[in-house]
PQR file with spaces between the fields and no chain letter, atoms N, CA, C, O and H, PARSE charges and radii, in Angstrom:
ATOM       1  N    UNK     1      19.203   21.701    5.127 -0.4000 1.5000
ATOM       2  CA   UNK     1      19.546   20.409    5.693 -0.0000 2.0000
ATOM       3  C    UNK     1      18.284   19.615    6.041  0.5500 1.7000
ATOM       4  O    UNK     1      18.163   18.578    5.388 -0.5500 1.4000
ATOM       5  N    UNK     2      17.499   19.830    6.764 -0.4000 1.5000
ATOM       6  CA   UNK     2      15.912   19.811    7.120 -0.0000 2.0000
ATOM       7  C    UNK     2      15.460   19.074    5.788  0.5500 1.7000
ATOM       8  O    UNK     2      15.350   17.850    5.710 -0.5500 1.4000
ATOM       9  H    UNK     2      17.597   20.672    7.294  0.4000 1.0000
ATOM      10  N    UNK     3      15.168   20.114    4.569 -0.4000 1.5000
ATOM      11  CA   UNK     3      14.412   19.881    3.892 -0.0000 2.0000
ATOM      12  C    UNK     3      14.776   18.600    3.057  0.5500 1.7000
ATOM      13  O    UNK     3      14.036   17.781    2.513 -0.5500 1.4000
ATOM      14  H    UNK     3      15.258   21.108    4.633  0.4000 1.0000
ATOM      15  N    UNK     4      16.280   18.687    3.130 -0.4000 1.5000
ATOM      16  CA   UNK     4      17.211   17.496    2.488 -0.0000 2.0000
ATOM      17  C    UNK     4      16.814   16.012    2.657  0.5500 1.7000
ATOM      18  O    UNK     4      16.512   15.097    1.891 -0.5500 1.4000
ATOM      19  H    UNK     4      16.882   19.353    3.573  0.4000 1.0000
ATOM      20  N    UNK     5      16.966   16.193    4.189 -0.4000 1.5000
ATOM      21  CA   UNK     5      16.622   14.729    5.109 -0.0000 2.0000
ATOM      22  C    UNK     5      14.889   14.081    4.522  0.5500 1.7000
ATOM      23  O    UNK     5      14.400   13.093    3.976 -0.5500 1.4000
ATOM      24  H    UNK     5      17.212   16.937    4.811  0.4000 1.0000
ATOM      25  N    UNK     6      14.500   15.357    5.062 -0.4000 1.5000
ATOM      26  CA   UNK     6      12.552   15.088    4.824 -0.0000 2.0000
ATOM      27  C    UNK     6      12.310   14.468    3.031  0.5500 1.7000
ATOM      28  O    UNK     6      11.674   13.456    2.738 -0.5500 1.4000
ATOM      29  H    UNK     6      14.898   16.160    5.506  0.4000 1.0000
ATOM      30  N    UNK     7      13.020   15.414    2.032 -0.4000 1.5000
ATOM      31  CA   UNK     7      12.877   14.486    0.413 -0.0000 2.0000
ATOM      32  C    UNK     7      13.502   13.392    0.569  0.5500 1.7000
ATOM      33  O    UNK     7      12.938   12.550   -0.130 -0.5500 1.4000
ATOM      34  H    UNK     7      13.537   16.236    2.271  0.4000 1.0000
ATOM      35  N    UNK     8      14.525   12.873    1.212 -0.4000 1.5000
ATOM      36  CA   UNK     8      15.008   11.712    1.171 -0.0000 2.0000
ATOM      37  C    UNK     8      14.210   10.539    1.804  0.5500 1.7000
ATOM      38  O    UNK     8      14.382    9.398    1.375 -0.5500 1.4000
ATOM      39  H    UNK     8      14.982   13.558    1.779  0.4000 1.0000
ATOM      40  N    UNK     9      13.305   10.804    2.857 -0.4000 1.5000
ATOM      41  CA   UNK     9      12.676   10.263    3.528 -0.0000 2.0000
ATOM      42  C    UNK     9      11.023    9.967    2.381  0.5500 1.7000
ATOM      43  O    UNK     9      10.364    8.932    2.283 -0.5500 1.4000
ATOM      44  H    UNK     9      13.165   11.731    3.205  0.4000 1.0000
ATOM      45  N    UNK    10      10.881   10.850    1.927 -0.4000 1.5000
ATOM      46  CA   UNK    10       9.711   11.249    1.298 -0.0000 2.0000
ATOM      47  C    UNK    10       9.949   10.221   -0.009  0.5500 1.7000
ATOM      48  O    UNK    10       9.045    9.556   -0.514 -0.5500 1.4000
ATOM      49  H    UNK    10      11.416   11.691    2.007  0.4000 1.0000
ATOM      50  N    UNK    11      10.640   10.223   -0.228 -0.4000 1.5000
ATOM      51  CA   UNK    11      11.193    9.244   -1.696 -0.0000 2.0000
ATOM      52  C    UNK    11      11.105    7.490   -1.323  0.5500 1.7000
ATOM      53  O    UNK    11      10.606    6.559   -1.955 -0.5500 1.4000
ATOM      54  H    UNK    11      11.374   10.764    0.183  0.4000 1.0000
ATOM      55  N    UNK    12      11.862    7.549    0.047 -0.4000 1.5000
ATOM      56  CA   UNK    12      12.127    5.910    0.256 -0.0000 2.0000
ATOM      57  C    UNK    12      10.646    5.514    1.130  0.5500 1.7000
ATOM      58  O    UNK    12      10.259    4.355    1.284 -0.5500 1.4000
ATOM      59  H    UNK    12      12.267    8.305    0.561  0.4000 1.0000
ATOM      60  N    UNK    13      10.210    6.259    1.450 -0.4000 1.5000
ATOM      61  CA   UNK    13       8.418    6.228    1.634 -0.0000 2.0000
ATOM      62  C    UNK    13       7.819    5.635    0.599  0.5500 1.7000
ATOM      63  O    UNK    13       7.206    4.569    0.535 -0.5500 1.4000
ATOM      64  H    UNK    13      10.524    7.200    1.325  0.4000 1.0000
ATOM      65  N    UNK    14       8.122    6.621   -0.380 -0.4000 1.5000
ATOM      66  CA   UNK    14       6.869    6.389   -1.818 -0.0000 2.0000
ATOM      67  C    UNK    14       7.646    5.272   -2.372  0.5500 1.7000
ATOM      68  O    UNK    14       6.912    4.332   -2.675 -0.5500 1.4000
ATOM      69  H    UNK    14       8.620    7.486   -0.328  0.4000 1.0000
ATOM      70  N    UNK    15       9.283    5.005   -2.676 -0.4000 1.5000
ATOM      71  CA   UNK    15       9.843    3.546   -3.199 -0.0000 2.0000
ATOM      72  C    UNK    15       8.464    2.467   -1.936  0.5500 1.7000
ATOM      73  O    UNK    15       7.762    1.517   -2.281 -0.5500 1.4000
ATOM      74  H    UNK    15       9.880    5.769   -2.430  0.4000 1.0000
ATOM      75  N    UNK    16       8.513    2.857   -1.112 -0.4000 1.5000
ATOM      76  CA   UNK    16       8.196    1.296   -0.149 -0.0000 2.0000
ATOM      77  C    UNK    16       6.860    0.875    0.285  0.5500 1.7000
ATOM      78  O    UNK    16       6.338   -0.079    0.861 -0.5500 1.4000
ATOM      79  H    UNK    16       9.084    3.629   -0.832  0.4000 1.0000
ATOM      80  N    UNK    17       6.349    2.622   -0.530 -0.4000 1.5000
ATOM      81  CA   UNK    17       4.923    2.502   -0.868 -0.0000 2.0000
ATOM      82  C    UNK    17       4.091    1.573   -2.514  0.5500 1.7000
ATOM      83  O    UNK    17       3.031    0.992   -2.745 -0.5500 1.4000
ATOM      84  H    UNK    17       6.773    3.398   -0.998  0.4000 1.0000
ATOM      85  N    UNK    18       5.425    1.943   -3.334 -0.4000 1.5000
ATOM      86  CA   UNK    18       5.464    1.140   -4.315 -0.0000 2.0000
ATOM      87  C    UNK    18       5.248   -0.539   -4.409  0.5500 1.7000
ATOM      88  O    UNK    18       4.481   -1.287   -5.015 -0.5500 1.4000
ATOM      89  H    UNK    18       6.286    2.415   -3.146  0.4000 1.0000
ATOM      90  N    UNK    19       6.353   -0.691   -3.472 -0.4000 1.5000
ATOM      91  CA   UNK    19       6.898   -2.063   -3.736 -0.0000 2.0000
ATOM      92  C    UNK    19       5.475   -2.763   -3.304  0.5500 1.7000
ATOM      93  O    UNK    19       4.908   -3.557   -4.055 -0.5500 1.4000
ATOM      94  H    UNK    19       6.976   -0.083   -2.980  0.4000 1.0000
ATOM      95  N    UNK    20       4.752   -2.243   -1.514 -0.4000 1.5000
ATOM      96  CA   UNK    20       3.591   -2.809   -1.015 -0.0000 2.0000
ATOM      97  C    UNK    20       2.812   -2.565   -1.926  0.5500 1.7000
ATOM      98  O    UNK    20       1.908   -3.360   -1.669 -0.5500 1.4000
ATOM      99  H    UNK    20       5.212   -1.598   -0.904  0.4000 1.0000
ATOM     100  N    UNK    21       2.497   -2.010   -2.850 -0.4000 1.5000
ATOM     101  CA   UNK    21       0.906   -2.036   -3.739 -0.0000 2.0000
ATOM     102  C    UNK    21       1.686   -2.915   -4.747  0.5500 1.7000
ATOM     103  O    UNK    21       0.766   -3.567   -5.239 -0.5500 1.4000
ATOM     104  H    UNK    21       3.231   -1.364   -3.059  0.4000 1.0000
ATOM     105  N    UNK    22       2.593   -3.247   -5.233 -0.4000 1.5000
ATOM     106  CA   UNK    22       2.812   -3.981   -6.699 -0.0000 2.0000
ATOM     107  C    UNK    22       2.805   -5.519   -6.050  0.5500 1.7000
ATOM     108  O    UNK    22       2.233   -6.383   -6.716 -0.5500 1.4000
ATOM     109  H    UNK    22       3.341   -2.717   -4.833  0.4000 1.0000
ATOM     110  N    UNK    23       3.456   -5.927   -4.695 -0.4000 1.5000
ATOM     111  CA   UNK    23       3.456   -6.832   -3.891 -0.0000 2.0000
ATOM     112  C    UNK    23       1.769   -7.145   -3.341  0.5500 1.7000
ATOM     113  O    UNK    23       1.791   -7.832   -2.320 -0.5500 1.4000
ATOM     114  H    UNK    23       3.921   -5.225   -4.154  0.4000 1.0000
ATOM     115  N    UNK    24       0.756   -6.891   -3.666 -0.4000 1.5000
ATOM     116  CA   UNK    24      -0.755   -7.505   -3.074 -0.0000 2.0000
ATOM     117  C    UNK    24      -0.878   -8.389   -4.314  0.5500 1.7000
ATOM     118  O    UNK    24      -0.324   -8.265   -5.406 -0.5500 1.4000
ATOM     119  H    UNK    24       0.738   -6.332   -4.495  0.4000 1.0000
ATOM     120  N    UNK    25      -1.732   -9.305   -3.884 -0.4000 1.5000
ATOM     121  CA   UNK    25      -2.435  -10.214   -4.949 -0.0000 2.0000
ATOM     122  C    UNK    25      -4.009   -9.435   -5.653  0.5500 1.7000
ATOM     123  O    UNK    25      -4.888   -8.973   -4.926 -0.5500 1.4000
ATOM     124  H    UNK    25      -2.182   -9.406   -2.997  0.4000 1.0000
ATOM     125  N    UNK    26      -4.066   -9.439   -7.015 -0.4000 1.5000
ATOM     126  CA   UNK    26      -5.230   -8.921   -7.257 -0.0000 2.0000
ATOM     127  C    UNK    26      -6.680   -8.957   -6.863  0.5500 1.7000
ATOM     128  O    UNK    26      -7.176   -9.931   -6.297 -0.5500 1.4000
ATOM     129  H    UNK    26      -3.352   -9.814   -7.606  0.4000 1.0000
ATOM     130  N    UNK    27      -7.268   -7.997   -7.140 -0.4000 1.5000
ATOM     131  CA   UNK    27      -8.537   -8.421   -6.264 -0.0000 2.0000
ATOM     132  C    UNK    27      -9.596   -9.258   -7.499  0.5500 1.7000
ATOM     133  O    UNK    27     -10.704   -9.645   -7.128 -0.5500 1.4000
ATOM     134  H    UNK    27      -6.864   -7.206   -7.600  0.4000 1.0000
ATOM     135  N    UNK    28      -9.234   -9.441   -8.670 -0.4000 1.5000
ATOM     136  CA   UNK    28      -9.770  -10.755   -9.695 -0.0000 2.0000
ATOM     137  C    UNK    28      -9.202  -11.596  -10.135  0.5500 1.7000
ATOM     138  O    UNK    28      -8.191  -11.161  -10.686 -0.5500 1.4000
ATOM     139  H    UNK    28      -8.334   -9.127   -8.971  0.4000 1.0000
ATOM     140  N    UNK    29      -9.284  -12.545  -10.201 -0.4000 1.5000
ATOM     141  CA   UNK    29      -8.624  -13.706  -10.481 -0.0000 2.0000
ATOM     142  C    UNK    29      -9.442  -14.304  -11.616  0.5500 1.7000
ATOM     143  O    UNK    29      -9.570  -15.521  -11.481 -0.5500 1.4000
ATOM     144  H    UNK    29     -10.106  -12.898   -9.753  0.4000 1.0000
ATOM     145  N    UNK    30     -10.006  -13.822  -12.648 -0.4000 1.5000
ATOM     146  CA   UNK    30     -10.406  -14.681  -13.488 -0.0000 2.0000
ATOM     147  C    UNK    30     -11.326  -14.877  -13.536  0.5500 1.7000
ATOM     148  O    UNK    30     -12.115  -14.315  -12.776 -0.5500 1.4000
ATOM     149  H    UNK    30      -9.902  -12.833  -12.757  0.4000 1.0000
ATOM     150  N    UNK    31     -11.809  -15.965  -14.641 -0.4000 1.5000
ATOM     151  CA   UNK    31     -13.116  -16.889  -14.436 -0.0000 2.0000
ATOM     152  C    UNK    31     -13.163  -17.917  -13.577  0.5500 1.7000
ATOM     153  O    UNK    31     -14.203  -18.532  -13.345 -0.5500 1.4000
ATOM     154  H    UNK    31     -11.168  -16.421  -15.259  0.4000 1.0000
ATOM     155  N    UNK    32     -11.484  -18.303  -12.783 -0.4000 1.5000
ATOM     156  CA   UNK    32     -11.824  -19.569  -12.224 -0.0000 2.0000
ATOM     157  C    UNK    32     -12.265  -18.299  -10.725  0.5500 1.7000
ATOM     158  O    UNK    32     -13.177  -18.548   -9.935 -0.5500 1.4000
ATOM     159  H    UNK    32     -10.639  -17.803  -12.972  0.4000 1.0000
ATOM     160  N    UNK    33     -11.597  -17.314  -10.660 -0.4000 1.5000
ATOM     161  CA   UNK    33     -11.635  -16.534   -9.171 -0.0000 2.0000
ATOM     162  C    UNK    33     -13.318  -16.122   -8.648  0.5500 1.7000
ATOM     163  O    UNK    33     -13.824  -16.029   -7.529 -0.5500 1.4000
ATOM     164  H    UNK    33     -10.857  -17.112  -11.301  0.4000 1.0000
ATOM     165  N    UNK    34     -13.908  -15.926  -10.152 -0.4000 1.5000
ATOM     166  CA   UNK    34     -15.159  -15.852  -10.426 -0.0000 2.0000
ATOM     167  C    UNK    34     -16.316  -16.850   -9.620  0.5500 1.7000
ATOM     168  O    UNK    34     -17.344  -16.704   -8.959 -0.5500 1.4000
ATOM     169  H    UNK    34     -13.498  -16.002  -11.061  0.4000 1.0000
ATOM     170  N    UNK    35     -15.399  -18.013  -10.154 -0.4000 1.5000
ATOM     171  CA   UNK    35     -16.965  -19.250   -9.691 -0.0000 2.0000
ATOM     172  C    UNK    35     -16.179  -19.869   -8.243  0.5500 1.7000
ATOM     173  O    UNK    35     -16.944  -19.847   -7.278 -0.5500 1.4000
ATOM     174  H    UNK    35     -14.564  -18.131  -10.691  0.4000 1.0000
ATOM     175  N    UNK    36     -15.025  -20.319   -7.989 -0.4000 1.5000
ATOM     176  CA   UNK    36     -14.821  -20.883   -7.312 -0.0000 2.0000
ATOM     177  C    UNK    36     -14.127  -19.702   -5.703  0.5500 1.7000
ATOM     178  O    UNK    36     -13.722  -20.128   -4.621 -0.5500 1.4000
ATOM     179  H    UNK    36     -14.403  -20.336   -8.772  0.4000 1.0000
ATOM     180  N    UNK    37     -14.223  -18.368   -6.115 -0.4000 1.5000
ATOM     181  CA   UNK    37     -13.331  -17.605   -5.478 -0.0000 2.0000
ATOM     182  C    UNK    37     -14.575  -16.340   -5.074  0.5500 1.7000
ATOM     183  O    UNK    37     -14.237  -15.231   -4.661 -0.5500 1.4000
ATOM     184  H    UNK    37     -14.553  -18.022   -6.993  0.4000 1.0000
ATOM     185  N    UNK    38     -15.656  -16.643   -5.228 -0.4000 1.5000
ATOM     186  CA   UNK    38     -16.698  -16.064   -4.894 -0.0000 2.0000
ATOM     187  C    UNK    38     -17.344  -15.728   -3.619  0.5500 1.7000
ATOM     188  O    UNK    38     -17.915  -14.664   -3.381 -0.5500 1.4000
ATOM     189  H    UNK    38     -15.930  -17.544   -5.564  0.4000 1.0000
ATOM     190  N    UNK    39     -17.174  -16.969   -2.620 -0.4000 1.5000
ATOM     191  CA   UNK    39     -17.509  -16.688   -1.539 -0.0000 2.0000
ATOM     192  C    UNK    39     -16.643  -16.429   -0.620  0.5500 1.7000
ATOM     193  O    UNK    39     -16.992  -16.374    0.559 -0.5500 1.4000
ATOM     194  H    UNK    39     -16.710  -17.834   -2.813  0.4000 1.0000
ATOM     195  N    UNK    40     -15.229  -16.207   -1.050 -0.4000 1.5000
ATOM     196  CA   UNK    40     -13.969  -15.447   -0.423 -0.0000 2.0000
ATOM     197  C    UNK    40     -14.135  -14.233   -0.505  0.5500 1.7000
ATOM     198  O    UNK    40     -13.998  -13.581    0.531 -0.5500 1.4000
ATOM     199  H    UNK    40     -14.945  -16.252   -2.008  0.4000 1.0000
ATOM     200  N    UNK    41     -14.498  -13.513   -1.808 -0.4000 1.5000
ATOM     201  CA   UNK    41     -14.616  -12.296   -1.777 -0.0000 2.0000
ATOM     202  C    UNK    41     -15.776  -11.621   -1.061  0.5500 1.7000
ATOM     203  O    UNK    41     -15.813  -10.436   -0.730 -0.5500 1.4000
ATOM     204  H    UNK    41     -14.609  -14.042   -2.649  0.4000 1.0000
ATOM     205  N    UNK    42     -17.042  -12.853   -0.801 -0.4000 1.5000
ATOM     206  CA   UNK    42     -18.420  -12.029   -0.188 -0.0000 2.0000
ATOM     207  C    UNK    42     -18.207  -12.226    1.268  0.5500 1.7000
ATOM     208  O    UNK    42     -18.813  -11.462    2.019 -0.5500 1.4000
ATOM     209  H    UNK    42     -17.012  -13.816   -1.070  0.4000 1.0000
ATOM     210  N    UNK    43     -17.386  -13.197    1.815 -0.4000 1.5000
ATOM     211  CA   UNK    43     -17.228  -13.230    3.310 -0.0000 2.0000
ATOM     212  C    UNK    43     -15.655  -12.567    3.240  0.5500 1.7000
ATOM     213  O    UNK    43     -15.123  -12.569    4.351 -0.5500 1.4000
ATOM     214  H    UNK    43     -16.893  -13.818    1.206  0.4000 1.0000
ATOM     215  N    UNK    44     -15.118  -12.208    2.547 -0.4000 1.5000
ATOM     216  CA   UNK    44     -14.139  -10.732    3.192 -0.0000 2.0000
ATOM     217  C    UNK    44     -12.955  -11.877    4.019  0.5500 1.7000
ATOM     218  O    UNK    44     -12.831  -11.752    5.237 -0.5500 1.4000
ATOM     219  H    UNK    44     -15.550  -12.206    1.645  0.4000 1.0000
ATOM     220  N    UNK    45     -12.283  -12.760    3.418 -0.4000 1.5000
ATOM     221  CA   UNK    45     -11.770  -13.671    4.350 -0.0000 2.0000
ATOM     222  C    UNK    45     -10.363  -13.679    3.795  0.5500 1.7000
ATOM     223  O    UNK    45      -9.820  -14.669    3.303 -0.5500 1.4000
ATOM     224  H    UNK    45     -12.385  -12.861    2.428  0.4000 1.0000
ATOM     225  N    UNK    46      -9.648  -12.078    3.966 -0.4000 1.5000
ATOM     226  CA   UNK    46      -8.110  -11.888    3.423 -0.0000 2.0000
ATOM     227  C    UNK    46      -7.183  -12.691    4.580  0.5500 1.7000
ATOM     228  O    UNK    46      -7.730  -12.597    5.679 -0.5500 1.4000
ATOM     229  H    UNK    46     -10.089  -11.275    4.366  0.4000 1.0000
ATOM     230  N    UNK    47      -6.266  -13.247    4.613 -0.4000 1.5000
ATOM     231  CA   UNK    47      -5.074  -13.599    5.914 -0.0000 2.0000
ATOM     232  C    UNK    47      -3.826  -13.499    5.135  0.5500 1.7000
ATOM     233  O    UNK    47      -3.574  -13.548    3.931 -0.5500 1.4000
ATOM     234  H    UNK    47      -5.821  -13.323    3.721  0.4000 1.0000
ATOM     235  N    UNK    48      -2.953  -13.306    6.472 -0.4000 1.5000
ATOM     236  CA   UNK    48      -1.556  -13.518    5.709 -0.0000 2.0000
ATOM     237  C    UNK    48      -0.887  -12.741    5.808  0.5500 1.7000
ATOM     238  O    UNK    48      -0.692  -12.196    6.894 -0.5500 1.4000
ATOM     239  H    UNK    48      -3.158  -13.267    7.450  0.4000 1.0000
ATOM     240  N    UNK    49      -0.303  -12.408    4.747 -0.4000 1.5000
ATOM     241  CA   UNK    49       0.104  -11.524    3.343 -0.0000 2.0000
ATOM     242  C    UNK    49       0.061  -10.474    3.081  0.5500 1.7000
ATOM     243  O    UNK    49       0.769   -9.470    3.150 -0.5500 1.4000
ATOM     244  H    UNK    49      -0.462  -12.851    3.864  0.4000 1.0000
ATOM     245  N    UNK    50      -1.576  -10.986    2.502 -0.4000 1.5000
ATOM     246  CA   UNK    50      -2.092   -9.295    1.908 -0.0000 2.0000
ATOM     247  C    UNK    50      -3.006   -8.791    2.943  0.5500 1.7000
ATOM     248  O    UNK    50      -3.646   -7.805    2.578 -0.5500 1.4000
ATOM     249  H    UNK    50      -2.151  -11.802    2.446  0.4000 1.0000
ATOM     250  N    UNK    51      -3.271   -9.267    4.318 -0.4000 1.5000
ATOM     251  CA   UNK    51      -3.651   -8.344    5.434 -0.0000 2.0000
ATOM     252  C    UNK    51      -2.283   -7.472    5.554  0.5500 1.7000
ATOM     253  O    UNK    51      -2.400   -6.365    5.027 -0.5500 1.4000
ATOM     254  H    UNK    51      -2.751  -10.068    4.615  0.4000 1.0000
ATOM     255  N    UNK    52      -0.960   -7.744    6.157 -0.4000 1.5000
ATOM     256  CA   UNK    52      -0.079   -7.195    6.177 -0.0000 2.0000
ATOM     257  C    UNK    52       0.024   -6.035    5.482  0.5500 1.7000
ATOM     258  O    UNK    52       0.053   -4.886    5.923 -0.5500 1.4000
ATOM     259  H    UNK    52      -0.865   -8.643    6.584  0.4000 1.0000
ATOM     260  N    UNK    53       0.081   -6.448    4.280 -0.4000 1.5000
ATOM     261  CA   UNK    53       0.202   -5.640    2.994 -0.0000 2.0000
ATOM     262  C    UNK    53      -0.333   -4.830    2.839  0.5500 1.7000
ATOM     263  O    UNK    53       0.167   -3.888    2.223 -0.5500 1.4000
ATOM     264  H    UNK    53       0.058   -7.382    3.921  0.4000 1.0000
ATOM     265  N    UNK    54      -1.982   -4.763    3.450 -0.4000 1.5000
ATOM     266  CA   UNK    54      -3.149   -3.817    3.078 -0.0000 2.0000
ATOM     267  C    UNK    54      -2.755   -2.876    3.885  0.5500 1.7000
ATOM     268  O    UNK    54      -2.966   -1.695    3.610 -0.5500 1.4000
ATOM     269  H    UNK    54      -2.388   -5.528    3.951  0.4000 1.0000
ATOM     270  N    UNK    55      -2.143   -3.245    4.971 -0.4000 1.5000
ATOM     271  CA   UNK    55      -1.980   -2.300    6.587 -0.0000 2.0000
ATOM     272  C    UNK    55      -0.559   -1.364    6.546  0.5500 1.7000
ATOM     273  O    UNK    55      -0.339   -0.252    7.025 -0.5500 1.4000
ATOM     274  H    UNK    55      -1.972   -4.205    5.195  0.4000 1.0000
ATOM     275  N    UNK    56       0.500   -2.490    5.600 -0.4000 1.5000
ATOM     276  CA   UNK    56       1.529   -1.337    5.654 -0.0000 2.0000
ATOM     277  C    UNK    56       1.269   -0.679    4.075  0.5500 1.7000
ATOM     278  O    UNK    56       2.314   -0.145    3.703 -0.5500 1.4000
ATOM     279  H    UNK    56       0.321   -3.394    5.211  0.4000 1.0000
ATOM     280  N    UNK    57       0.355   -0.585    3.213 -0.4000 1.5000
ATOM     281  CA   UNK    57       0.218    0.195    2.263 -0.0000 2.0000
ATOM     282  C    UNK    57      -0.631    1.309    2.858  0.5500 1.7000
ATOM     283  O    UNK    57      -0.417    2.393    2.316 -0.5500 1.4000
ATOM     284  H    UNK    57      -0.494   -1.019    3.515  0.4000 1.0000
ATOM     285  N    UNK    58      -1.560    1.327    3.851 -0.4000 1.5000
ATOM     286  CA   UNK    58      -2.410    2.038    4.435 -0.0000 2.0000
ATOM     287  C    UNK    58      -1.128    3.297    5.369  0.5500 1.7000
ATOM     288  O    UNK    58      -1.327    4.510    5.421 -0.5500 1.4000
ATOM     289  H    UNK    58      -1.735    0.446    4.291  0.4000 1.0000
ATOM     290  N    UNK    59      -0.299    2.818    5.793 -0.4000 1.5000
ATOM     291  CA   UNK    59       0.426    3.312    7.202 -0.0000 2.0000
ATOM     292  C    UNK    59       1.320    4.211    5.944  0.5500 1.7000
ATOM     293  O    UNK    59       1.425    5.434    6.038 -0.5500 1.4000
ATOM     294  H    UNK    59      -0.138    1.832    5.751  0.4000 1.0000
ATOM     295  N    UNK    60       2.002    3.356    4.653 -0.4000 1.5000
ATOM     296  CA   UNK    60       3.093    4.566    4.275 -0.0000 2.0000
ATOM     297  C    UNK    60       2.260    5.728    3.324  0.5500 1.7000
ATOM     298  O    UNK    60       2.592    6.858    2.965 -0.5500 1.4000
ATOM     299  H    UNK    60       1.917    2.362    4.577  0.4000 1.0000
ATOM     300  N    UNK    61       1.085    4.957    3.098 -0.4000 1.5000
ATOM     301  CA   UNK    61       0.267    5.885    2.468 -0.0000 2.0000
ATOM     302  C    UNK    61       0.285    7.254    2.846  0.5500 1.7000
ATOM     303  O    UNK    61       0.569    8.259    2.193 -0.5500 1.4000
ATOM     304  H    UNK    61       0.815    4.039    3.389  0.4000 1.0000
ATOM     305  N    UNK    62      -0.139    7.073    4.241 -0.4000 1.5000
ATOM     306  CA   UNK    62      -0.198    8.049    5.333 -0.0000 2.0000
ATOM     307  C    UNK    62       0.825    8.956    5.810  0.5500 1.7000
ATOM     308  O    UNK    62       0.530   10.058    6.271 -0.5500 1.4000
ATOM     309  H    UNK    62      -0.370    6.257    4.771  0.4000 1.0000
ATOM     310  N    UNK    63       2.225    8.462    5.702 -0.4000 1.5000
ATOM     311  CA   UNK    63       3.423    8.777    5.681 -0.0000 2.0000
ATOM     312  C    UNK    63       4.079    9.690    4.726  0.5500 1.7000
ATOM     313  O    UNK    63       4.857   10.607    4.992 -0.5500 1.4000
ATOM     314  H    UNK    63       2.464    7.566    5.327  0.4000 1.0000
ATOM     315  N    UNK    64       3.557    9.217    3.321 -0.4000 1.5000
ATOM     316  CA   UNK    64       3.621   10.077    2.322 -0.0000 2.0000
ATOM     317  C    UNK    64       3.064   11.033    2.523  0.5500 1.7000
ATOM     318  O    UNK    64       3.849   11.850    3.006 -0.5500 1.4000
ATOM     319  H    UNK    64       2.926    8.473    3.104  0.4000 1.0000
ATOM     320  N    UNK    65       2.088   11.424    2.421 -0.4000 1.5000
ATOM     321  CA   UNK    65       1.094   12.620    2.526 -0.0000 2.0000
ATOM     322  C    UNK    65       1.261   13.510    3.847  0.5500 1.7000
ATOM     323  O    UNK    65       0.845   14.656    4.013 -0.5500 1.4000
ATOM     324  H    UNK    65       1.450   10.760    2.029  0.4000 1.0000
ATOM     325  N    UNK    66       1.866   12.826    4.614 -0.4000 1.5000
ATOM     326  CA   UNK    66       2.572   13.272    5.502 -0.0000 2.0000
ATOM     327  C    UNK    66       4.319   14.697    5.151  0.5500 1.7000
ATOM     328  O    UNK    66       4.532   15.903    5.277 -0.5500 1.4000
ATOM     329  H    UNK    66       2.204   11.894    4.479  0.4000 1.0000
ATOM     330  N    UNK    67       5.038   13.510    4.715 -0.4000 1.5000
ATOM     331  CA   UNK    67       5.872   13.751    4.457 -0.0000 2.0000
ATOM     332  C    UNK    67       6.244   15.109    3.500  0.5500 1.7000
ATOM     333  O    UNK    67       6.949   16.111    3.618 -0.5500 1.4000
ATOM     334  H    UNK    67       4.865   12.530    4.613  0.4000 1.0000
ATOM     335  N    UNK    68       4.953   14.276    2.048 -0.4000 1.5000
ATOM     336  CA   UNK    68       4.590   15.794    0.595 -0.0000 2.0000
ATOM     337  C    UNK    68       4.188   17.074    1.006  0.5500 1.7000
ATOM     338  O    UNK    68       4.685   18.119    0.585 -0.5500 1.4000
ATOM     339  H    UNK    68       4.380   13.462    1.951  0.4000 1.0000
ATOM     340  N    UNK    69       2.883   16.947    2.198 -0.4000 1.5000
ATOM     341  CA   UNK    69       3.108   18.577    2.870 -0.0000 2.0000
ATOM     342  C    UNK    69       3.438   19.301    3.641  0.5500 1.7000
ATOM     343  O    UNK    69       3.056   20.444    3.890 -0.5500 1.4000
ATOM     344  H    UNK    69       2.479   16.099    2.540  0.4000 1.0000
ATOM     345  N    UNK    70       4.797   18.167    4.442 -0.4000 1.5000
ATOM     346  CA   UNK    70       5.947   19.192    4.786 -0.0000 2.0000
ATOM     347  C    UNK    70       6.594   19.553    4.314  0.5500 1.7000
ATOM     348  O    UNK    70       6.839   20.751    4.460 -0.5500 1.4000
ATOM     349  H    UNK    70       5.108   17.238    4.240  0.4000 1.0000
ATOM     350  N    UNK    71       7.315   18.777    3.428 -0.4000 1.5000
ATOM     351  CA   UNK    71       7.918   19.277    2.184 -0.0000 2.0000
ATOM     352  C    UNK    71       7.162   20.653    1.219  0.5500 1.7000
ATOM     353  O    UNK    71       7.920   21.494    0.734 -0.5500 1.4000
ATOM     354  H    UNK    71       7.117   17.804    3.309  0.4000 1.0000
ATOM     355  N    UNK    72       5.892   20.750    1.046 -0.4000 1.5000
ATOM     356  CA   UNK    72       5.579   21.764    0.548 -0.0000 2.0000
ATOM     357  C    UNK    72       5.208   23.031    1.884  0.5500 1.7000
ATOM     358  O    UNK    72       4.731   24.026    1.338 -0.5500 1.4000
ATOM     359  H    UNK    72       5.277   20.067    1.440  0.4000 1.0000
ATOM     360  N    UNK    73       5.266   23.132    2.746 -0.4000 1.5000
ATOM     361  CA   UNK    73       5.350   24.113    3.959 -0.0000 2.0000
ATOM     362  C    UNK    73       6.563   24.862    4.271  0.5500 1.7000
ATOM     363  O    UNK    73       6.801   26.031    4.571 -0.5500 1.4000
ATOM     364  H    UNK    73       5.654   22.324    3.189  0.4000 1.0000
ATOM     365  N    UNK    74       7.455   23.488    4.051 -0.4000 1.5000
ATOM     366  CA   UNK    74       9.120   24.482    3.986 -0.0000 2.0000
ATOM     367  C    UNK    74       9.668   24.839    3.098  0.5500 1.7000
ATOM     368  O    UNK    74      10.721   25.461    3.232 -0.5500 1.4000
ATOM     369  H    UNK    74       7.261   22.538    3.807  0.4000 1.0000
C-alpha cells in the first residue's frame, strides 16, 4: 500500500517536473538574443516566470530524487 501511494506520487512529481522544464524560455534566443539580449544574460536579470519556474523545477527536482530512493529502499 505504502509503496503504491509513494510510485504514484513519484510519477505526478516527474509529470510536473516535466511540464516546469518544457514550460522555461530558452537560454538562446538567436542572433537577435545574441546582440540585443546580451547584456540580460551578463547582468543575470531573469523575473517573472522563469524565476518561478527555475525554483519550482529546482524544489520537484528534489522531490523526485527524493521520492526514486524511497521507492528503491522499500
Amino acid at each position: 500500500m505504502l509503496h503504491t501511494i509513494i510510485l504514484i506520487l513519484d510519477i505526478l512529481v516527474a509529470l510536473g517536473l516535466i511540464a516546469a522544464v518544457l514550460l522555461q524560455s530558452g537560454r538562446s534566443a538567436g542572433i537577435s538574443g545574441a546582440i540585443a539580449g546580451g547584456a540580460e544574460a551578463l547582468f543575470g536579470k531573469k523575473k517573472g516566470l522563469d524565476t518561478f519556474l527555475n525554483k519550482v523545477s529546482a524544489v520537484l527536482a528534489g522531490l523526485f530524487l527524493f521520492f526514486t530512493l524511497l521507492l528503491s529502499v522499500i
